[in-house]
N, CA, C and O atoms as a DFTB+ gen file, in Angstrom:
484 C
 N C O
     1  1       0.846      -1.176       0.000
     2  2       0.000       0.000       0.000
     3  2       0.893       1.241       0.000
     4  3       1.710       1.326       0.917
     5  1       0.838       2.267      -0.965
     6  2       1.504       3.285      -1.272
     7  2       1.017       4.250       0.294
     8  3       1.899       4.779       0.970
     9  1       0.218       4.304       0.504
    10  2      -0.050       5.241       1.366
    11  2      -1.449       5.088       2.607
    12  3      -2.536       5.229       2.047
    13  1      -1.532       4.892       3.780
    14  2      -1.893       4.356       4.490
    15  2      -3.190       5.924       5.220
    16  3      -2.973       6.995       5.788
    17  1      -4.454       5.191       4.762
    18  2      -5.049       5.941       4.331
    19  2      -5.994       5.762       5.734
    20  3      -7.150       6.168       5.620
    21  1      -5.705       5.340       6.700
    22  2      -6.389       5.053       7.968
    23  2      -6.015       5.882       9.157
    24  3      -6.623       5.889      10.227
    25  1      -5.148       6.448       8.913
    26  2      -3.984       7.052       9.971
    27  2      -4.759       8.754       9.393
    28  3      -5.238       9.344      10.362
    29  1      -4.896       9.413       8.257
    30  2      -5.514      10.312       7.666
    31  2      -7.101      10.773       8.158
    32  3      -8.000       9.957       8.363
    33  1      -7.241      12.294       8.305
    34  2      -8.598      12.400       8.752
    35  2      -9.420      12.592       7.240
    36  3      -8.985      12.531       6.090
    37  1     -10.551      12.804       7.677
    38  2     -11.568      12.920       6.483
    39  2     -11.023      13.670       5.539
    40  3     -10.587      13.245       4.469
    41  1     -11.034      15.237       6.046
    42  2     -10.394      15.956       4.919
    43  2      -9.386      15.927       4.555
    44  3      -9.141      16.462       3.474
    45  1      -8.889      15.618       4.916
    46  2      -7.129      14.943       4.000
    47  2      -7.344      13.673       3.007
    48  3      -6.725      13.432       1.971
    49  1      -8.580      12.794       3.718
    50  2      -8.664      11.985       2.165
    51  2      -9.388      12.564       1.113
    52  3      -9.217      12.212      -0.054
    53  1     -10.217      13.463       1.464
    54  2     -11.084      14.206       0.390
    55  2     -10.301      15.286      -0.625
    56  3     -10.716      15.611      -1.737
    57  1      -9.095      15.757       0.000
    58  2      -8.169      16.013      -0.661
    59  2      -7.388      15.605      -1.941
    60  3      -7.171      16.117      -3.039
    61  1      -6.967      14.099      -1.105
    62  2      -5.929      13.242      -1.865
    63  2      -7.028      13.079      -3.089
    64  3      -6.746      13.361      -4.254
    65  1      -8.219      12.623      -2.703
    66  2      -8.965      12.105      -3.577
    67  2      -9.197      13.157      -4.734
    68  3      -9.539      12.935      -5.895
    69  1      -8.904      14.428      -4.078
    70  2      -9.315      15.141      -5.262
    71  2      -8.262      15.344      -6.569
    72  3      -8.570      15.689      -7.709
    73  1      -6.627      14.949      -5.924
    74  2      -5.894      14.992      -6.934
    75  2      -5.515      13.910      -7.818
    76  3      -4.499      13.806      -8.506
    77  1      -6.838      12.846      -7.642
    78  2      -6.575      11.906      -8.978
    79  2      -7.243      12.361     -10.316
    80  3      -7.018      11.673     -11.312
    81  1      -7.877      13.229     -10.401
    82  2      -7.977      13.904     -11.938
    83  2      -6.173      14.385     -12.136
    84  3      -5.627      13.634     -12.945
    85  1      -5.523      15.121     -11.737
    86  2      -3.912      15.298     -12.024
    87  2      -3.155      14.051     -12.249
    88  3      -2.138      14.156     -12.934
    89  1      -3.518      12.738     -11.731
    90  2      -2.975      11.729     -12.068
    91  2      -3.277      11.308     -13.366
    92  3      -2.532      11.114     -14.327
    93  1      -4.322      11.212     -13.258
    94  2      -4.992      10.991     -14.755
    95  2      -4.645      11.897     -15.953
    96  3      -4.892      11.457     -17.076
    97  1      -4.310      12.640     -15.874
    98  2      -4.288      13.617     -16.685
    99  2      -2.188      13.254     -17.276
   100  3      -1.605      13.364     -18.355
   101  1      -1.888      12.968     -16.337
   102  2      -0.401      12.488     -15.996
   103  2      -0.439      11.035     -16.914
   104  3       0.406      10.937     -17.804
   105  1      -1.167      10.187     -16.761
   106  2      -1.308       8.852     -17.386
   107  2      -1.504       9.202     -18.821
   108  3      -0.805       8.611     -19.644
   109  1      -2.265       9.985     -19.176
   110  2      -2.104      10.560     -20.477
   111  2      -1.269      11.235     -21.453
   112  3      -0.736      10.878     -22.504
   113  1      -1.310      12.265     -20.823
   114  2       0.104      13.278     -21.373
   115  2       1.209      13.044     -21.008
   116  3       2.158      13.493     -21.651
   117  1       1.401      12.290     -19.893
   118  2       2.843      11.955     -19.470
   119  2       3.631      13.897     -19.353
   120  3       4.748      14.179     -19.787
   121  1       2.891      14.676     -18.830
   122  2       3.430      15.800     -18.580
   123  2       3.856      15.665     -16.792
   124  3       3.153      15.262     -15.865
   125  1       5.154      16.134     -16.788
   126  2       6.046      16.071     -15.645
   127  2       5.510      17.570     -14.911
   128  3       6.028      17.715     -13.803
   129  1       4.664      18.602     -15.274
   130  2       4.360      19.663     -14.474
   131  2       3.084      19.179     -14.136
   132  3       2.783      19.670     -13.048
   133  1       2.075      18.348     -14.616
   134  2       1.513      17.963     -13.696
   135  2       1.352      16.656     -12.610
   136  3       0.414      16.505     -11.826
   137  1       2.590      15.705     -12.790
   138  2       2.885      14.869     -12.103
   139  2       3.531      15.587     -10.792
   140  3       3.443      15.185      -9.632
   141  1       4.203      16.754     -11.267
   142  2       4.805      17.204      -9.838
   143  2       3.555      17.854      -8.672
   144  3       3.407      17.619      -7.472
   145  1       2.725      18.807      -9.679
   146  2       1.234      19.275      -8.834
   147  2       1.530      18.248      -7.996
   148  3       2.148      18.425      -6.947
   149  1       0.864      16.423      -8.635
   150  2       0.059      15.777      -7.786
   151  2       0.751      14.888      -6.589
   152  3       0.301      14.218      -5.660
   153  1       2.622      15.347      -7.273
   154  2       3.388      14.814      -6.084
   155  2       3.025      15.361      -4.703
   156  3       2.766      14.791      -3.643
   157  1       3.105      17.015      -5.155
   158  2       3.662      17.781      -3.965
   159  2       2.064      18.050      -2.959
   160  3       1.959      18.640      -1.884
   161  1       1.073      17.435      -3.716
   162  2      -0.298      18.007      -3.599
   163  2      -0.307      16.402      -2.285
   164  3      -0.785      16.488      -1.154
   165  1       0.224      15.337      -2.763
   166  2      -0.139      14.069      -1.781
   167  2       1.173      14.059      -0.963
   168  3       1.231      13.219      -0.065
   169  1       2.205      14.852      -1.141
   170  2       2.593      14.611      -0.016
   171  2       2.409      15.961       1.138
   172  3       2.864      15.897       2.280
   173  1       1.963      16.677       0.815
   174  2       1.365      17.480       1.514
   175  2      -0.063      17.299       2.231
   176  3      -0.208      17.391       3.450
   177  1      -1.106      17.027       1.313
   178  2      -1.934      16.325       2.281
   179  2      -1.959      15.118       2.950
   180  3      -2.924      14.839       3.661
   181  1      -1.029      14.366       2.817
   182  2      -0.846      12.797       3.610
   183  2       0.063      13.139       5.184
   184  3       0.347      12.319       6.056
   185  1       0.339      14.483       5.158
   186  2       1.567      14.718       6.264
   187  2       0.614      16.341       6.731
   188  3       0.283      16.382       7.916
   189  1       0.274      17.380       5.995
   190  2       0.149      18.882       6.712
   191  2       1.344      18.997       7.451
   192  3       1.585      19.098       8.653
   193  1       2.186      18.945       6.197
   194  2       3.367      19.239       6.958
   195  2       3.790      21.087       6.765
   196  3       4.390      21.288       5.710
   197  1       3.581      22.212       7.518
   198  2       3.325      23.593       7.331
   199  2       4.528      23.727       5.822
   200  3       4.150      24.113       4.716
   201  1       6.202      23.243       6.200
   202  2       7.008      23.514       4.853
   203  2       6.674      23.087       3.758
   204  3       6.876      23.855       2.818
   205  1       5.943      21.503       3.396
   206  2       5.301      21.338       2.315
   207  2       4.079      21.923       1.977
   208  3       3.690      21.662       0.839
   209  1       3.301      22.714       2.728
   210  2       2.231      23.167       2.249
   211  2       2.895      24.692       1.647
   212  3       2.143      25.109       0.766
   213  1       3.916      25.499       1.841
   214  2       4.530      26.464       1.199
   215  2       5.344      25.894      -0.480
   216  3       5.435      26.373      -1.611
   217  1       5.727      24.840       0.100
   218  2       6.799      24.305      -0.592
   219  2       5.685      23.865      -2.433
   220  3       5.987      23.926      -3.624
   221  1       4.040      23.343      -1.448
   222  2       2.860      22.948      -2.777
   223  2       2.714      24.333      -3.057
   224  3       3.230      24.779      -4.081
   225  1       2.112      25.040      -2.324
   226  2       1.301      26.603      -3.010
   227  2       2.697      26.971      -3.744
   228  3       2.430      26.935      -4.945
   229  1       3.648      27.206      -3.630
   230  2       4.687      27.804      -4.152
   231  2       4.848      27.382      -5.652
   232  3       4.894      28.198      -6.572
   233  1       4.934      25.896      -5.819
   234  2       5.015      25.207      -6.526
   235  2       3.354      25.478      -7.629
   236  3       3.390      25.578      -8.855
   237  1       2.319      25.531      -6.952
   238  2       1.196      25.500      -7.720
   239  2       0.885      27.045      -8.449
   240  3       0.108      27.331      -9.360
   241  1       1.702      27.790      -7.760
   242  2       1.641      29.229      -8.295
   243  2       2.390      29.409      -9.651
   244  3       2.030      29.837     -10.748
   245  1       3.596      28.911      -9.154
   246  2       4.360      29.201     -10.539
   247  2       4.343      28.236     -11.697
   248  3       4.959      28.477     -12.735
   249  1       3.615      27.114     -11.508
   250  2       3.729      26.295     -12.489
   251  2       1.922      26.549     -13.084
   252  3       1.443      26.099     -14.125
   253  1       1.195      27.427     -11.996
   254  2      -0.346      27.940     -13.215
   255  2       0.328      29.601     -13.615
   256  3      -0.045      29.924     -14.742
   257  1       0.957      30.366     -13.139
   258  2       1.963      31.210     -13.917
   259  2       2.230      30.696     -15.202
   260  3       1.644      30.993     -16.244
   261  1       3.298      29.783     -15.025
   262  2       4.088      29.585     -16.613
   263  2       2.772      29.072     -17.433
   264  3       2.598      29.636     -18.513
   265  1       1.773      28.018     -17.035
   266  2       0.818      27.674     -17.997
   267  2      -0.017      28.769     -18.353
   268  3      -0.492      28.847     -19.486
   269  1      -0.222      29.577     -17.517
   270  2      -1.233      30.909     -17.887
   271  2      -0.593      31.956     -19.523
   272  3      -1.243      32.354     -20.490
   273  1       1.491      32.147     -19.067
   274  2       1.842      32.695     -20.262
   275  2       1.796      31.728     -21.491
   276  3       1.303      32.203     -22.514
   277  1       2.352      30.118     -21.540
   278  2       2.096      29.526     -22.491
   279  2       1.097      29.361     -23.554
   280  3       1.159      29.220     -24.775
   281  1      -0.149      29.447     -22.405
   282  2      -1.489      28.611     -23.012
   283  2      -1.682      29.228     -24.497
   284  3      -0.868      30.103     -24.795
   285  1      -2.704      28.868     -25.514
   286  2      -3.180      29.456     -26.537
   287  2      -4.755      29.299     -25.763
   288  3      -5.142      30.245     -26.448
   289  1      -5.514      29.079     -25.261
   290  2      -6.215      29.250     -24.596
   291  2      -6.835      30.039     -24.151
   292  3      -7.617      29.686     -23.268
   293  1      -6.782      31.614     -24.579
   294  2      -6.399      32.676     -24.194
   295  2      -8.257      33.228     -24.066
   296  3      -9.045      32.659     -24.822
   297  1      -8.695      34.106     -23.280
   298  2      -8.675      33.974     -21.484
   299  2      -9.102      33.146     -20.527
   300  3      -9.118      33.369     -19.316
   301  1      -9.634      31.670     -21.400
   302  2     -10.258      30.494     -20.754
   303  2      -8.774      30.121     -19.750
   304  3      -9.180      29.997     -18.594
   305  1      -7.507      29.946     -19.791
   306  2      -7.110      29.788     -18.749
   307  2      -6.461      30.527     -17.861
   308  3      -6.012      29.931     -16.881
   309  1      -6.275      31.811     -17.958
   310  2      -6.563      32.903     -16.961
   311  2      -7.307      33.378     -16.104
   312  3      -7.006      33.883     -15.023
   313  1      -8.965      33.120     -16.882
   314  2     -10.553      33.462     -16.088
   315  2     -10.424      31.958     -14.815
   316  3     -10.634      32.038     -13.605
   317  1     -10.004      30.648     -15.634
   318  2     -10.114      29.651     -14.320
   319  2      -8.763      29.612     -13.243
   320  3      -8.435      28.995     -12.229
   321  1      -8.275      30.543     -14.026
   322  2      -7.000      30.591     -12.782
   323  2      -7.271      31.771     -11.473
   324  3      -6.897      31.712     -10.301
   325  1      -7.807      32.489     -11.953
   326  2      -8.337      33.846     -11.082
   327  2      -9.535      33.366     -10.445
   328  3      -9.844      33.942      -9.402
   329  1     -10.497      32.153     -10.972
   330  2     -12.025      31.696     -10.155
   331  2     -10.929      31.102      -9.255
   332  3     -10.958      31.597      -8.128
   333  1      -9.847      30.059      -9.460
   334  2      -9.534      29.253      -8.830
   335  2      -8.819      30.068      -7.593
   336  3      -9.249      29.981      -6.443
   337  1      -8.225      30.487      -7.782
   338  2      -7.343      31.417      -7.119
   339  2      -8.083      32.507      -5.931
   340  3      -7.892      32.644      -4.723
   341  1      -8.931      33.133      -6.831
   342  2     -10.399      33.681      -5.635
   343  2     -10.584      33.139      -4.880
   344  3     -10.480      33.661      -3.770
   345  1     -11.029      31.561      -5.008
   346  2     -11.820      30.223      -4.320
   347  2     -11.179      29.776      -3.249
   348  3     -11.588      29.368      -2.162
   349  1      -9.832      29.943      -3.823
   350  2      -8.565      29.257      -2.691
   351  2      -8.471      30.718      -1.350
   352  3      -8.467      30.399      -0.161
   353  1      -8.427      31.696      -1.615
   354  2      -8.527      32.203      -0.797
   355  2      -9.482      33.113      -0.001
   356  3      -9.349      33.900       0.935
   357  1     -10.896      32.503      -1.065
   358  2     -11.891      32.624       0.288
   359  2     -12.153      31.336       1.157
   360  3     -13.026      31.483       2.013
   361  1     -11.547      30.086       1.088
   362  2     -11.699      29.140       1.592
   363  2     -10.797      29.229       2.760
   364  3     -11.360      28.724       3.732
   365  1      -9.675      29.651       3.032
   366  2      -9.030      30.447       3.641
   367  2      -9.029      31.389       4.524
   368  3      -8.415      31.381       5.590
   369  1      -9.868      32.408       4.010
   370  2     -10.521      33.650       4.841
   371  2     -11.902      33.244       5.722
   372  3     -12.281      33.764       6.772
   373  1     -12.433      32.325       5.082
   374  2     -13.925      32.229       5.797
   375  2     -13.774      30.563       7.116
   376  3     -14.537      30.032       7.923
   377  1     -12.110      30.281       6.558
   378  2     -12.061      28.470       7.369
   379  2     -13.253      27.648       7.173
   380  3     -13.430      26.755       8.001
   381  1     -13.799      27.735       6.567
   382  2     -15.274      26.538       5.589
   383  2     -14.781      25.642       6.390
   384  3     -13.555      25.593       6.296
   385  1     -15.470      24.507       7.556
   386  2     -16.081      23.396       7.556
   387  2     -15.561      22.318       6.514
   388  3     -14.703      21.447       6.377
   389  1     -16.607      22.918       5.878
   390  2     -16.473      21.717       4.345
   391  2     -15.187      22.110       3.623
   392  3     -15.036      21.416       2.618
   393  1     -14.343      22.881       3.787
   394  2     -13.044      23.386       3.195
   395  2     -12.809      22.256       1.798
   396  3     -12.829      22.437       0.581
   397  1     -12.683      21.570       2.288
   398  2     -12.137      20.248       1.855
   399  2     -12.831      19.902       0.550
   400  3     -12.190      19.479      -0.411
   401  1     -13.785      20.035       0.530
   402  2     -15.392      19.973      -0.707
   403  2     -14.972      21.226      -1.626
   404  3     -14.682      21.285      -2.821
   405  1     -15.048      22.180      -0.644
   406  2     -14.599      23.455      -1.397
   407  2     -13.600      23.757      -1.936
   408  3     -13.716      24.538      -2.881
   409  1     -12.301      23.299      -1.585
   410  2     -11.425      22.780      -2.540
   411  2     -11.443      22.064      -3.468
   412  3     -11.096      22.474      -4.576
   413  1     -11.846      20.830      -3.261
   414  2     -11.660      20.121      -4.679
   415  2     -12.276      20.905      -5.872
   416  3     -11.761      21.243      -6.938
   417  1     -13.754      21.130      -5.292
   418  2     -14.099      21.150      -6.450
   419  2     -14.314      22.631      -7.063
   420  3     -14.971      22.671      -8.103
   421  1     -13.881      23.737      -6.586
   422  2     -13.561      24.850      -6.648
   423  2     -12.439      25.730      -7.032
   424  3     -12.421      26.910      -7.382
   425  1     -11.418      24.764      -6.861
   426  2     -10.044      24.993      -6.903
   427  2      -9.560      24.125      -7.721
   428  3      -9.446      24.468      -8.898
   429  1      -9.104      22.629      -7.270
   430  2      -8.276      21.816      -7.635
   431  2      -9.332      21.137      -9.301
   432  3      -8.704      20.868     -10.325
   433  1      -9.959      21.072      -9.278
   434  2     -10.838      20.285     -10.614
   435  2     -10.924      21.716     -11.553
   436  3     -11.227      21.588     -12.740
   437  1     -10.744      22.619     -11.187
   438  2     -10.924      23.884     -12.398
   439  2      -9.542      24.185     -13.273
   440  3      -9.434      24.457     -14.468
   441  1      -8.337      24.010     -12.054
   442  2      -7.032      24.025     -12.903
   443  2      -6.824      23.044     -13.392
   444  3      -6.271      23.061     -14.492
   445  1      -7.197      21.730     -12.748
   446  2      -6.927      20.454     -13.503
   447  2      -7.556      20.915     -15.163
   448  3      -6.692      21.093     -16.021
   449  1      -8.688      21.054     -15.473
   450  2      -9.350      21.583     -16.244
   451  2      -8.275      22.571     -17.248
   452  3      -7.731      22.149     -18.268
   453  1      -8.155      23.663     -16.815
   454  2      -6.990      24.376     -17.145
   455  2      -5.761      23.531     -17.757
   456  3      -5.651      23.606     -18.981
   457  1      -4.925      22.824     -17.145
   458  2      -4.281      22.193     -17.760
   459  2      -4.620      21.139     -18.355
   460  3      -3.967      20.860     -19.361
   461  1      -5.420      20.475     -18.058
   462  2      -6.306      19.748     -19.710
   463  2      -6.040      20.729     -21.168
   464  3      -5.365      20.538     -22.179
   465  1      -6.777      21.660     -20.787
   466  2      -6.907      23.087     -21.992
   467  2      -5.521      22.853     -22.476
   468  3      -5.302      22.278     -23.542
   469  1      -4.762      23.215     -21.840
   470  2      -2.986      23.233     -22.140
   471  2      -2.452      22.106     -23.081
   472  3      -1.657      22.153     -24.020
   473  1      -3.183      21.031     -22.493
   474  2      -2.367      19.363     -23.080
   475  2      -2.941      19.362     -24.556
   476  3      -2.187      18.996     -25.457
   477  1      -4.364      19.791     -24.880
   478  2      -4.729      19.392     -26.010
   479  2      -4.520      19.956     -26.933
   480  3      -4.808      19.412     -28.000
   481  1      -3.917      21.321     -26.935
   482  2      -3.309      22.013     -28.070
   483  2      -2.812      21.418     -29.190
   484  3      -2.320      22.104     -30.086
């Protein structure tokens, strides 16, 4: 077992769970910027470890940066980077309960989305 999923509270699996669209997306394109997302995304939620959670946002900033200048996409992945980006930090400001809900599917499934946009060019 890669990762021991009993020891984890709810929202940390609702998390993990949310970054298997990035895996998938990884099984496909075989793109290494989003294999790293979904590295730094599970080992951060399998631990809340405070340096990996700088070490993910850091990482998730500049790598929807560089996809934002790349894309041809042009403002479909900017508009979901700014919803996403909004989302992330009213989830943040308000500490949501359901945080966890509100992440996935607010945040993490819209850039996934986003970089979909990116792969199929």
């Amino acid at each position: 077992m890669i990762l021991n999923t009993n020891k984890l509270s709810y929202e940390q699996k609702i998390n993990i769970y949310g970054l298997i669209p990035y895996f998938i997306l990884y099984l496909i394109y075989k793109n290494k910027l989003v294999l790293l997302i979904f590295t730094h995304g599970i080992l951060y939620h399998s631990s809340l470890n405070i340096y990996l959670r700088y070490i993910d946002i850091i990482t998730n900033l500049t790598i929807g940066t560089y996809i934002n200048c790349i894309s041809t996409f042009q403002p479909t992945t900017i508009l979901i980077s700014y919803f996403s980006l909004w989302c992330w930090y009213l989830e943040r400001y308000l500490n949501n309960i359901n945080g966890s809900y509100f992440n996935v599917i607010l945040v993490k499934l819209p850039l996934c989305y986003g970089l979909y946009l990116n792969e199929i060019k």
